[in-house]
C-alpha positions as CSV (number, residue, x, y, z in Angstrom):
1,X,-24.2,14.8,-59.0
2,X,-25.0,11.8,-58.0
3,X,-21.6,10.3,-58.0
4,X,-20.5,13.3,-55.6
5,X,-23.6,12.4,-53.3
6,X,-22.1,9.1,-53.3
7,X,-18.9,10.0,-51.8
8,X,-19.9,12.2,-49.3
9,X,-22.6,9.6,-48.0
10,X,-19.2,7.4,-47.5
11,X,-17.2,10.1,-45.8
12,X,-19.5,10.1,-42.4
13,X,-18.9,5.6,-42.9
14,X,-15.0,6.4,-43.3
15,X,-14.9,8.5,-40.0
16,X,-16.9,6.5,-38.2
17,X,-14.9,3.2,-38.8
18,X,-12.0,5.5,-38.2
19,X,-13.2,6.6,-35.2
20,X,-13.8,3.2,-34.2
21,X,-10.7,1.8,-35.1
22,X,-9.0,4.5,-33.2
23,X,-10.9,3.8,-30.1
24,X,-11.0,-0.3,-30.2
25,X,-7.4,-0.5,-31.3
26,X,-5.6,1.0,-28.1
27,X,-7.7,-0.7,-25.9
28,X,-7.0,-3.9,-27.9
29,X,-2.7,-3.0,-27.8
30,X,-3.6,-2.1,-24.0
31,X,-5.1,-5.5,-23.4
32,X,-2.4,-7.4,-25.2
33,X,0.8,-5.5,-23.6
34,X,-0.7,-6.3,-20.1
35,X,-1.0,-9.9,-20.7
36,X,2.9,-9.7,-22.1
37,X,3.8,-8.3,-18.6
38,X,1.9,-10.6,-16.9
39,X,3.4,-13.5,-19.2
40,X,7.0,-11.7,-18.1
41,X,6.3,-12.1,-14.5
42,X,5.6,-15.5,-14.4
43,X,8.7,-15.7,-16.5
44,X,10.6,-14.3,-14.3
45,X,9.5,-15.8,-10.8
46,X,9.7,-19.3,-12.3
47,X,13.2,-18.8,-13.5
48,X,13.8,-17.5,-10.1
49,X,12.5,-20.6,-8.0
50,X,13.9,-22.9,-10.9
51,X,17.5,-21.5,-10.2
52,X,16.9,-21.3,-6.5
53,X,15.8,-24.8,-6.1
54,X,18.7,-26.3,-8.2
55,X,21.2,-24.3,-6.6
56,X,20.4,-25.3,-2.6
57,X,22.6,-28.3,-1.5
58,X,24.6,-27.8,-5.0
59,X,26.3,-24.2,-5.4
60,X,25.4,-23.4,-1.5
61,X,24.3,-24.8,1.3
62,X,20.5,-25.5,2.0
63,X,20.9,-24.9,5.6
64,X,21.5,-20.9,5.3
65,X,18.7,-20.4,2.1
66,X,16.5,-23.4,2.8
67,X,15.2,-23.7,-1.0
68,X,11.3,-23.4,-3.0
69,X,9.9,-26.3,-2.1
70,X,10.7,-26.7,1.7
71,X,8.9,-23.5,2.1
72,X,6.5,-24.6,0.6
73,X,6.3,-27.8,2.3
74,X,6.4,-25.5,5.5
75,X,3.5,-23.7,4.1
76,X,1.5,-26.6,3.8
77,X,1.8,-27.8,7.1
78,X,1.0,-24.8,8.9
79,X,-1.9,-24.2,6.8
80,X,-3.2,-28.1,7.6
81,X,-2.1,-27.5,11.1
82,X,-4.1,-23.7,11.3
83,X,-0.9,-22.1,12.5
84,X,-0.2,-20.0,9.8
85,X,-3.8,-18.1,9.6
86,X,-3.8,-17.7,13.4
87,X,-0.4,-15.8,13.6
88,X,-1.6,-14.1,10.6
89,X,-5.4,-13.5,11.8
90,X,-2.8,-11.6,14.6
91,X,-0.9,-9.3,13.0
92,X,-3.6,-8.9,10.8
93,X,-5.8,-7.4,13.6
94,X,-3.0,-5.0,14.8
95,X,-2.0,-3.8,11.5
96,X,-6.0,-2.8,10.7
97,X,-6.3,-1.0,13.6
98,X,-3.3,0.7,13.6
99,X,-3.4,1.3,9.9
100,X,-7.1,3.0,10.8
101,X,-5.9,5.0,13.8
102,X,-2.6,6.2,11.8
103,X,-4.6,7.4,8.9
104,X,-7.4,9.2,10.6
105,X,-5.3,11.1,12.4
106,X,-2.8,11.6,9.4
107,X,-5.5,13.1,7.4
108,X,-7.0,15.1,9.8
109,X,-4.0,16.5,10.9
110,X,-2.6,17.2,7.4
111,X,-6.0,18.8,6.7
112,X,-5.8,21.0,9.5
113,X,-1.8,22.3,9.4
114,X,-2.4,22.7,6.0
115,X,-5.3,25.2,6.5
116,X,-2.6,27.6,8.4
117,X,1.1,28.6,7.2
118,X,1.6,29.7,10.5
119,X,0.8,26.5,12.2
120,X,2.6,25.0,9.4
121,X,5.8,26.4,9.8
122,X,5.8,26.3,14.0
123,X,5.2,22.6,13.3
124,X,7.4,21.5,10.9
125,X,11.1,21.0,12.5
126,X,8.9,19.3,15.5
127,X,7.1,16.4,13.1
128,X,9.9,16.4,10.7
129,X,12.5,15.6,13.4
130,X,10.0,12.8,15.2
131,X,9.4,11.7,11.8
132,X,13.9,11.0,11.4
133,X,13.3,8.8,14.1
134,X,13.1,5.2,13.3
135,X,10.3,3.8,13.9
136,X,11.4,0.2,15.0
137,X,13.6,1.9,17.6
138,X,10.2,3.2,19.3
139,X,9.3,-0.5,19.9
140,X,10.8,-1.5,23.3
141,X,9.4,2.1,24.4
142,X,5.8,0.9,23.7
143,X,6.3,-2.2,24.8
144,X,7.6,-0.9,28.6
145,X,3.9,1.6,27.9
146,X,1.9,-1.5,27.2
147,X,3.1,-5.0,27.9
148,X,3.3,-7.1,25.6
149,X,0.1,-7.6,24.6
150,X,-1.3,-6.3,21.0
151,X,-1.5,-2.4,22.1
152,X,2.2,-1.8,21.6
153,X,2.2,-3.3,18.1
154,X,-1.0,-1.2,17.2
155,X,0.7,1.9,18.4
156,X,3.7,1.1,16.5
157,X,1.6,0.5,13.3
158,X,-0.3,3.8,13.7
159,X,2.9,5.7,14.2
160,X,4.5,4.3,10.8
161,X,1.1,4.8,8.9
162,X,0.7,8.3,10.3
163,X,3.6,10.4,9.0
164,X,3.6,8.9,5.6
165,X,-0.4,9.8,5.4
166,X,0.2,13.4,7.2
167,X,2.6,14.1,4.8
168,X,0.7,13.4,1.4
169,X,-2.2,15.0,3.0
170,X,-0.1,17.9,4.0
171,X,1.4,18.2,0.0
172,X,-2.1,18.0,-1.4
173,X,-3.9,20.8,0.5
174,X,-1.0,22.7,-0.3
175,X,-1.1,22.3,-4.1
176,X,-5.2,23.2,-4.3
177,X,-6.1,25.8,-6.6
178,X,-6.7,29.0,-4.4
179,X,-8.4,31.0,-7.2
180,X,-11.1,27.8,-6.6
181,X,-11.2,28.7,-2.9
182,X,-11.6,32.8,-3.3
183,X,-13.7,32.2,-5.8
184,X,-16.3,29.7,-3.2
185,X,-15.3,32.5,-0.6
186,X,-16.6,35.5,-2.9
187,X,-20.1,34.5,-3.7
188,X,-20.4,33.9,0.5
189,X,-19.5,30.0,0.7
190,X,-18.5,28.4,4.0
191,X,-15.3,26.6,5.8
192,X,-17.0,23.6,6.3
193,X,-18.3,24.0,2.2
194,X,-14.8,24.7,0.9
195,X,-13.3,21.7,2.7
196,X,-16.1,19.6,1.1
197,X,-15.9,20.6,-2.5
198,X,-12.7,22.0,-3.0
199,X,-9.9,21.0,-1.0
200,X,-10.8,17.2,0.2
201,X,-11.8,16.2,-3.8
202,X,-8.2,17.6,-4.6
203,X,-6.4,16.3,-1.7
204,X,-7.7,12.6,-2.4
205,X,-4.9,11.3,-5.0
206,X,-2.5,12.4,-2.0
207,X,-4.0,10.9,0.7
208,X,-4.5,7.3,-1.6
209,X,-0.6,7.7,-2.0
210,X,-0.2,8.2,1.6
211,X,-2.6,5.0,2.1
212,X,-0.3,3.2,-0.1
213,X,2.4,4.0,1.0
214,X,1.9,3.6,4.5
215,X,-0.2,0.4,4.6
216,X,3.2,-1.8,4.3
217,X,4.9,0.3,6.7
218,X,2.1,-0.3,9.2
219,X,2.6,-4.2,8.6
220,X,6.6,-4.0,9.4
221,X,5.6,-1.6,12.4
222,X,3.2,-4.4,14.1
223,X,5.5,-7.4,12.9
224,X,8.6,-5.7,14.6
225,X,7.2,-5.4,17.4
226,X,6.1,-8.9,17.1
227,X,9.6,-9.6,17.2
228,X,10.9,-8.1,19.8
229,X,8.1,-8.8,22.3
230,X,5.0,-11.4,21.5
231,X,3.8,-14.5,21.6
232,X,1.6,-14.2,18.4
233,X,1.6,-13.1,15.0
234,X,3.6,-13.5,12.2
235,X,7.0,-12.0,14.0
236,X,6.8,-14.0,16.5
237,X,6.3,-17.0,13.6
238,X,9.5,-15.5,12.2
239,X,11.5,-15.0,15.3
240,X,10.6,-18.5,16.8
241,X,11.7,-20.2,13.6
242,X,15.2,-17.9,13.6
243,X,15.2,-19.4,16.8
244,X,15.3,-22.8,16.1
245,X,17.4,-23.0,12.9
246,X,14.5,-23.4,10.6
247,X,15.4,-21.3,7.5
248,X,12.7,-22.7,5.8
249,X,10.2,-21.4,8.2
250,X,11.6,-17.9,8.1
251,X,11.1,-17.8,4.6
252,X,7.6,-18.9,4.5
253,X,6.5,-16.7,6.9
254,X,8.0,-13.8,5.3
255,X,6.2,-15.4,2.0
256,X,3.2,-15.3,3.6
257,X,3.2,-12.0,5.1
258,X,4.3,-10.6,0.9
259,X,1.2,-12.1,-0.3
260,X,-1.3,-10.6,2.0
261,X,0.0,-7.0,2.1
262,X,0.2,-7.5,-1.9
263,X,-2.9,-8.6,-1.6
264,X,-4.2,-5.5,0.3
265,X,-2.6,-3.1,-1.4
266,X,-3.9,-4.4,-4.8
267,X,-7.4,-3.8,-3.3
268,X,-6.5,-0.7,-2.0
269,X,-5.8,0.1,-5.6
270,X,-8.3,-1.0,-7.3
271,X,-10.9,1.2,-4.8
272,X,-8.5,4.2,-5.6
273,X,-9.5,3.2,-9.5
274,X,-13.3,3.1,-8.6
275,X,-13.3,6.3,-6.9
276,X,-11.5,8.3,-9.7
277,X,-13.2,6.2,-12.3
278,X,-14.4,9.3,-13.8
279,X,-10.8,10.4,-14.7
């Protein structure tokens, strides 16, 4: 009797140390295989700057690939000299508010053409065929709209953000769950409610993709137009290096501009975590 007592007062242990083990140990595995990739990374971008720097001036010529630590050298001296964050505090002003203007408007207006098939499909071969355009080739357009000051390159950042955030938008209204909506539109719920509870909480994981994807795009929007007509930012950086021969400075101003759209993107994820946290 009591032996049997015994062994069922271990069973609820035995689950529960089972049940612990099951939880702690993926999270444990999880923990350890990101810090392998993270280990492979470094790896990997060491190996790549150790080959690169022993190969310029030996198996090709610096002049045309410049090599790790010139650029960085470059780096240095534009940071001491405040170059580098001016041009940068440039482009980073035009990409934000073209990247805010393009998105607004992207989910507003994927919101809305999704709300209608009709307007859908009247609208479709119009934005799909402005969308084949590319956008660099818009540039000298904006720029004969408005100078060469930092409106064209905003306009050209909103235009790349936009179609790549009307699109997701778009996709995600489409795929809601219409039994949700008849069933809010049965017991007397309205427009205004549906949008709030139904189709903008499932339309979020689209437009954070659209964010995503578009935030780069609105970076290489503002810094071709930086090319082509500027005398600021990090295009004009690049161009006025290209200019003068200096591979080394082309390279660290693309570095730069790498690191902070990683960098914003990264953030941009991490808030796309906190706001589906409870997923």
């Amino acid at each position: 009797m009591s032996r049997t007592q015994g062994s069922a007062d271990l069973a609820p242990a035995s689950a529960a140390s089972a049940e612990v083990a099951g939880v702690v140990a993926p999270s444990d595995n999880a923990g350890s295989a990101g810090a392998r990739i993270w280990l492979y990374r470094a790896c990997f971008l060491i190996g790549v700057l150790t080959v690169w720097e022993l190969s310029a001036g030996r198996v090709f010529d610096a002049f045309w690939t410049s090599s790790p630590s010139e650029i960085l050298r470059t780096l240095w001296k534009w940071l001491q000299s405040g170059l580098l964050l001016r041009h940068l505090g440039v482009t980073f002003q035009e990409t934000a508010a073209g990247f805010a203007i393009g998105a607004v408007l992207g989910v507003l207006g994927g919101a809305l053409v999704g709300q209608s098939e009709v307007l859908r499909r009247t609208l479709d071969p119009f934005v799909t065929a402005l969308y084949g355009v590319p956008k660099v080739a818009l540039a000298p357009l904006f720029i004969m709209w408005f100078g060469i000051g930092m409106m064209p390159k905003i306009v050209l950042a909103a235009v790349s953000v936009f179609f790549l955030v009307f699109f997701n938008t778009l996709s995600g209204v489409k795929e809601v769950d219409r039994r949700l909506i008849e069933a809010l539109q049965t017991m007397g719920a309205s427009r205004m409610d549906i949008q709030r509870k139904v189709v903008l909480p499932a339309s979020l994981p689209w437009i954070f993709l659209g964010l995503k994807l578009g935030l780069p795009y609105g970076f290489i929007g503002a810094v071709a137009a930086e090319m082509m007509a500027s005398n600021a930012g990090i295009g004009y950086l690049t161009q006025q290096s290209a200019g003068q021969f200096e591979t080394a400075g082309v390279f660290a101003a693309l570095l730069a501009l790498m690191v902070v759209t990683t960098t914003l993107n990264e953030t941009l994820a991490s808030i796309e975590r906190w706001i589906f946290r409870w997923r």
